[in-house]
Residue frames as qw, qx, qy, qz and C-alpha x, y, z in Angstrom:
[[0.000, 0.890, 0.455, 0.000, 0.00, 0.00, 0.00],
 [0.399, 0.313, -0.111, 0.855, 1.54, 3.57, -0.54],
 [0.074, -0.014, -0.356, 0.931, 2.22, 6.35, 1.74],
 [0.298, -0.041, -0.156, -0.941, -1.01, 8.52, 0.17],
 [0.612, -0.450, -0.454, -0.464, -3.51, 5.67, 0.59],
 [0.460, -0.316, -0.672, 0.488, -2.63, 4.63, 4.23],
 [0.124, 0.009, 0.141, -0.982, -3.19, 8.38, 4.96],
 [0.216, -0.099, -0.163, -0.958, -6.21, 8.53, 3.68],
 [0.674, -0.267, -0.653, -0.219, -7.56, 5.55, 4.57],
 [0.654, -0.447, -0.464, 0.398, -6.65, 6.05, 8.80],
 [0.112, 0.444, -0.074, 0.886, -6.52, 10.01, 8.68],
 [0.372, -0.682, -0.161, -0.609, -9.65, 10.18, 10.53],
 [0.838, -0.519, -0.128, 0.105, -9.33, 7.32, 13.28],
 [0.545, 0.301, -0.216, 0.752, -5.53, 8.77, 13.31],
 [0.008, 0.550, 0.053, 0.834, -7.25, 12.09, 14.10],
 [0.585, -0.603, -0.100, -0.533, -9.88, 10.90, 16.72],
 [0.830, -0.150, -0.372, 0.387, -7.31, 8.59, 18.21],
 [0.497, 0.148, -0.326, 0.791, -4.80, 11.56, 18.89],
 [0.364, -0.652, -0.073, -0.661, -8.23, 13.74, 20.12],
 [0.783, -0.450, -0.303, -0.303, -8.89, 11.24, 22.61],
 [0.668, 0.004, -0.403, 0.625, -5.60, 11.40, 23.88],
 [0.352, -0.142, -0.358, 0.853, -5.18, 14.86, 24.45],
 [0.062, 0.747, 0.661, -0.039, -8.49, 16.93, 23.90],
 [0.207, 0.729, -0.093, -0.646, -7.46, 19.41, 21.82],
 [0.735, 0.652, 0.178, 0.042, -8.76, 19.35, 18.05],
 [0.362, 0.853, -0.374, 0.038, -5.55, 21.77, 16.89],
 [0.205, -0.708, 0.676, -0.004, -3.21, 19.75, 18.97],
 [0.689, -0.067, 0.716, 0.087, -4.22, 16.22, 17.70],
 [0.709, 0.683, 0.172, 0.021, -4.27, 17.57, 14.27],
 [0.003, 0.939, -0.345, 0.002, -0.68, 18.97, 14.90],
 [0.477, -0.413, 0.775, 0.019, 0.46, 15.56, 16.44],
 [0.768, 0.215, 0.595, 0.098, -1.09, 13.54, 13.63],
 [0.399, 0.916, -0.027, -0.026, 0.64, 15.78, 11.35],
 [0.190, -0.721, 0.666, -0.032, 3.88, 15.54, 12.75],
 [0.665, -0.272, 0.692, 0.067, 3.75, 11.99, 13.13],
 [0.744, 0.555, 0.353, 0.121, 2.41, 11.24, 9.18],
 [0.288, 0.884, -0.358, -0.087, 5.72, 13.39, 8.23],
 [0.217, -0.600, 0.768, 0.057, 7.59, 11.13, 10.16],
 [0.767, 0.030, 0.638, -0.064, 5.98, 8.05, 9.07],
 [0.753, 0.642, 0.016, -0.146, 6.02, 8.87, 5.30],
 [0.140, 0.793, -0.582, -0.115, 9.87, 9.87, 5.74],
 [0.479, -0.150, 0.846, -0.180, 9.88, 5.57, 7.25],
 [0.808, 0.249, 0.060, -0.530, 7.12, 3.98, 4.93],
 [0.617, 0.527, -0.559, -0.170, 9.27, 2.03, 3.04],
 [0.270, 0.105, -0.916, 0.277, 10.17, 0.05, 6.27],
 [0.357, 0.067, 0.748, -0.556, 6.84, 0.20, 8.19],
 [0.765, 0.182, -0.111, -0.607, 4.46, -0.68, 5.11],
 [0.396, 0.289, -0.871, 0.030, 7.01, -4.00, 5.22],
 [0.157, -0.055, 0.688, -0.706, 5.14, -4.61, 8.83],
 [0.061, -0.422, -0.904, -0.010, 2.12, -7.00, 9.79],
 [0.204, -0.747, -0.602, 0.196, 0.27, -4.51, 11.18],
 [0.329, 0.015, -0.109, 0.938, 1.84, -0.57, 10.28],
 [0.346, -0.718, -0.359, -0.486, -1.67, 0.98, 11.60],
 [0.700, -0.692, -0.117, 0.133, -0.53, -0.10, 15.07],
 [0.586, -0.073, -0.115, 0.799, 3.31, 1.11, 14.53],
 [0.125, 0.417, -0.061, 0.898, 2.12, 4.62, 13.35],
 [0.410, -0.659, -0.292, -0.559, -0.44, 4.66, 16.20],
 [0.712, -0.559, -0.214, 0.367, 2.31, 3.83, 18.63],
 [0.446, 0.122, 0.092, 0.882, 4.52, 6.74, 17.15],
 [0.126, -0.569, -0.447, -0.679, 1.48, 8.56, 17.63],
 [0.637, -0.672, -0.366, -0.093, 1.16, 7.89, 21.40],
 [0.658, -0.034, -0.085, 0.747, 4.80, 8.56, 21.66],
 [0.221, 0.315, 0.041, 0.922, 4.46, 11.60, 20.25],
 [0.536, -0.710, -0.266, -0.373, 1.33, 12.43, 22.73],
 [0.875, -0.389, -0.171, 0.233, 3.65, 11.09, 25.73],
 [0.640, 0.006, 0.005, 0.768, 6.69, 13.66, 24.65],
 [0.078, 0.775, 0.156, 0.607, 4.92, 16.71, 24.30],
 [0.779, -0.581, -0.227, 0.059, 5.56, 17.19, 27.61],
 [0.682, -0.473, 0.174, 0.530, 9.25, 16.93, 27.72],
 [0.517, 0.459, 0.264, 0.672, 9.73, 19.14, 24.63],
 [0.046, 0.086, 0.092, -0.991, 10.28, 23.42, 25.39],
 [0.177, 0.687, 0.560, -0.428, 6.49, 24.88, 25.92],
 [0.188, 0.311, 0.462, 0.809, 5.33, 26.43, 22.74],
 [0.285, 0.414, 0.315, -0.805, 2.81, 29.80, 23.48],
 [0.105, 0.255, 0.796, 0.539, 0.02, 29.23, 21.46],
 [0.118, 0.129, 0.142, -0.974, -2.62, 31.72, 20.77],
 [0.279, 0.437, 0.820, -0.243, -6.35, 30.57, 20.88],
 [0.147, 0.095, -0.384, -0.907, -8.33, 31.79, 17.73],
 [0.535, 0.406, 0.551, -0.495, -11.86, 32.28, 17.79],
 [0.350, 0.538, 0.766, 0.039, -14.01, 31.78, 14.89],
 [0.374, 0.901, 0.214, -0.051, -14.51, 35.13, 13.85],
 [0.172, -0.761, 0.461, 0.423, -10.90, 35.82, 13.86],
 [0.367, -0.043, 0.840, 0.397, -10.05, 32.93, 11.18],
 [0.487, 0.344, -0.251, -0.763, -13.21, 34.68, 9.50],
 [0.082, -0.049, -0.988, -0.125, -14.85, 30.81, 9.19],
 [0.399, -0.474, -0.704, -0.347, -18.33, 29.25, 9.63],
 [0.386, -0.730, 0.026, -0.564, -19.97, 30.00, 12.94],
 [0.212, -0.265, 0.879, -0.336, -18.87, 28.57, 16.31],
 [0.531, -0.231, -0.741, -0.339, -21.43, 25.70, 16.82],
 [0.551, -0.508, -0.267, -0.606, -23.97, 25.55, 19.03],
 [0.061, 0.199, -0.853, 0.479, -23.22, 24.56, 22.57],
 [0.633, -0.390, -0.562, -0.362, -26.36, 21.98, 23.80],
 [0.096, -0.504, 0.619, -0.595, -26.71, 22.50, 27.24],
 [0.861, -0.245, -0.199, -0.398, -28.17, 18.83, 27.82],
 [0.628, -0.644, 0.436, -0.032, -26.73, 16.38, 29.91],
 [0.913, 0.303, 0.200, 0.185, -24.84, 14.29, 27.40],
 [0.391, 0.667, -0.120, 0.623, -22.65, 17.16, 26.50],
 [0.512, -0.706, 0.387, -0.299, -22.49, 18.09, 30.27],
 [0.912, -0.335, 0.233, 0.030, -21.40, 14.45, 30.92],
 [0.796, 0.353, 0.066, 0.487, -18.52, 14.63, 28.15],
 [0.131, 0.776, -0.206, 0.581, -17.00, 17.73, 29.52],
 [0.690, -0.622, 0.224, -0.294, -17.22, 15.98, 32.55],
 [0.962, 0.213, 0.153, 0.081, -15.06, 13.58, 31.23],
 [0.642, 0.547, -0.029, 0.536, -12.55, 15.43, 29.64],
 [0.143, -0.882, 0.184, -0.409, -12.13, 17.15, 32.67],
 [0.729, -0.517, 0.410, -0.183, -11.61, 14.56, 34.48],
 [0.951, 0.204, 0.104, 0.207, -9.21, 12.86, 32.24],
 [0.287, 0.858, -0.094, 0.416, -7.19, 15.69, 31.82],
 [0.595, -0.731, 0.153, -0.296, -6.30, 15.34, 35.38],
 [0.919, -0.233, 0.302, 0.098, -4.07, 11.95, 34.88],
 [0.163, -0.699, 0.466, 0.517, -0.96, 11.74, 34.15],
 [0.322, 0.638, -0.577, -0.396, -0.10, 11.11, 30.32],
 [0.230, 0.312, -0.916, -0.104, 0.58, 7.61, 30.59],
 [0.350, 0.316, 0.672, -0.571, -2.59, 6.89, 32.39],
 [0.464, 0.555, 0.049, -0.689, -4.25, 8.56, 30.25],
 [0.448, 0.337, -0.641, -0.524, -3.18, 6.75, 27.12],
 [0.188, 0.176, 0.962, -0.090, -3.88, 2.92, 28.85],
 [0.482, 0.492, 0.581, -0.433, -7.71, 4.43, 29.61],
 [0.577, 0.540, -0.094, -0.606, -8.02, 5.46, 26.07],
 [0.287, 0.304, -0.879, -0.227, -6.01, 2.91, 24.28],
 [0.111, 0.083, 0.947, -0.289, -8.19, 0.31, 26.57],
 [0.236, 0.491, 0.777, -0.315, -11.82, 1.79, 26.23],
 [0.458, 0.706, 0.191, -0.505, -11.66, 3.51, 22.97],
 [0.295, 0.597, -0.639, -0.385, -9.30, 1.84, 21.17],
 [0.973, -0.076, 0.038, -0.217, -10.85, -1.50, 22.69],
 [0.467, 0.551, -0.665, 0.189, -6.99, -2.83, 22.57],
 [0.869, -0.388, -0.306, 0.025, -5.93, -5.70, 25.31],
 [0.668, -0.694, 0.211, 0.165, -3.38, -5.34, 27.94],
 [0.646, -0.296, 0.468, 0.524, -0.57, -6.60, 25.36],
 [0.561, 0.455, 0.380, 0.578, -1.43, -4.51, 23.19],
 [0.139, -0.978, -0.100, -0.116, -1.73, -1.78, 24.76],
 [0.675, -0.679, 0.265, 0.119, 1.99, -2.68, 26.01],
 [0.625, 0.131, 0.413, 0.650, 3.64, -3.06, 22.83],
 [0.133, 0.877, 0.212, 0.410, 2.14, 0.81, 22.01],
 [0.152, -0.901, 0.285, -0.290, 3.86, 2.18, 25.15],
 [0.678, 0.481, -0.512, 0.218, 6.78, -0.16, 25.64],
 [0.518, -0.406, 0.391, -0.643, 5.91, -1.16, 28.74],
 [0.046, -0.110, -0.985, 0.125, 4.56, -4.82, 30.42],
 [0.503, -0.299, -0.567, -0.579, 1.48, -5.81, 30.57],
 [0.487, -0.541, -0.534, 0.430, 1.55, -5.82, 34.39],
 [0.059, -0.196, -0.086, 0.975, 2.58, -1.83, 34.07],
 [0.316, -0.255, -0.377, -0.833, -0.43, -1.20, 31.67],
 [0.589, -0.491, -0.641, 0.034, -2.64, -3.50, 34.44],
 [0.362, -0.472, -0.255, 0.762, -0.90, -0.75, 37.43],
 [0.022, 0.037, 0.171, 0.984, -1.79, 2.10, 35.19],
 [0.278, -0.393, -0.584, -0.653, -4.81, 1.41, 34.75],
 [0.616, -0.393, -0.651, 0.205, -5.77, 0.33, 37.86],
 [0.364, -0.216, -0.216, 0.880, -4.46, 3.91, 39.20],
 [0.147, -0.102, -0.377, -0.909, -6.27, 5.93, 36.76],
 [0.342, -0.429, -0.603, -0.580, -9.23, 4.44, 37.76],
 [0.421, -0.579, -0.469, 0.518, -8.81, 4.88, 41.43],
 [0.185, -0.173, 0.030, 0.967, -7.90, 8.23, 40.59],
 [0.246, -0.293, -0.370, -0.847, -11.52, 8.99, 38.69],
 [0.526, -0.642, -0.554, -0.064, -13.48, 7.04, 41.51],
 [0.284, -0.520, -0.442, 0.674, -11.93, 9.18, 44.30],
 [0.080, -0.041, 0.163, 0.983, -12.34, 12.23, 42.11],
 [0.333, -0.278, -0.422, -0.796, -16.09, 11.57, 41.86],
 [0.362, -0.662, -0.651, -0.082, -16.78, 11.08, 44.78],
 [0.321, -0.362, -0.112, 0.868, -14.84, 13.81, 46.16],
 [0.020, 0.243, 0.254, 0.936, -16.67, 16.20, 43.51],
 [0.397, -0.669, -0.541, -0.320, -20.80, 16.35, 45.46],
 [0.494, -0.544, -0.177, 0.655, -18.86, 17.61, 48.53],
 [0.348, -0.113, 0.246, 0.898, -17.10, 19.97, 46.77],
 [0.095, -0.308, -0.770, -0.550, -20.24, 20.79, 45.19],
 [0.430, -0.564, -0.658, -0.252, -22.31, 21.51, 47.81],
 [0.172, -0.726, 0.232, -0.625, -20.03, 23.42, 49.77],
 [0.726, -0.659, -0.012, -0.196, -20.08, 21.21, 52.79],
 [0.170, 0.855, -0.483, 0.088, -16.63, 20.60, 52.57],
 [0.770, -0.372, 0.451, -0.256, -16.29, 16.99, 53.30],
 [0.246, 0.538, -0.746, -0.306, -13.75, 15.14, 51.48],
 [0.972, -0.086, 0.073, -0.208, -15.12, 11.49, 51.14]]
């Protein structure tokens, strides 16, 4: 398969993969940019590969996992009318769209490497060893990550109705 169809054929899940990492649209279009430079500059040795969806989507978590350790770039939020584009879309204030912001808030919270198990596990539906050949890791570490992360959202929700309510009781 060449470079141009793999692209086009795993741009999107590329795209919503690298969202779901890091909830931002510009920044998982930046990282899945970056990485498809690097992967095209490779192709010739990862299209050789059983499986080179899962290499560039571990080059992809990589590159989600380093952003971190690279110099802080300032980046300057543009609205909609400034880019002179369509309108903003509508913001639904139902609970579905409450409950996903609830979410992303509360993912946002874990560290990086957390983060990528829970997604790699419940939205990439991947198993333990695979999830451990994406972040170069055991499959007991991705079992301890996870296992954190999700202590970490159950205390965080129940700790949030307190907080909530003002009575100031940490559960």
């Amino acid at each position: 398969m060449r470079f141009e169809e793999f692209a086009a054929a795993r741009m999107s899940s590329l795209l919503r993969y690298a969202f779901m990492l890091c909830g931002d649209r510009e920044l998982a279009r930046d990282m899945t940019q970056e990485v498809l430079i690097r992967a095209l500059v490779k192709w010739r040795r990862i299209e050789r590969l059983d499986r080179p969806d899962a290499y560039v989507r571990t080059m992809l978590t990589n590159e989600f996992l380093s952003l971190r350790r690279r110099k802080a770039v300032a980046t300057v939020a543009l609205t909609y009318d400034a880019l002179d584009g369509p309108a903003a879309p509508a913001v639904r204030p139902d609970d579905a769209y409450a409950d996903r912001t609830d979410l992303w808030q509360r993912l946002g919270t874990l560290p990086r490497r957390q983060r990528a198990v829970i997604v790699l596990r419940y939205y990439e539906d991947l198993s333990d060893a695979e999830i451990a050949d994406v972040l170069g890791c055991g499959a007991s570490t991705v079992r301890a990550y996870a296992t954190r992360a999700l202590a970490t959202l159950r205390v965080d929700m129940t700790k949030t109705p307190a907080l909530a309510t003002g009575d100031g009781e940490g559960r």
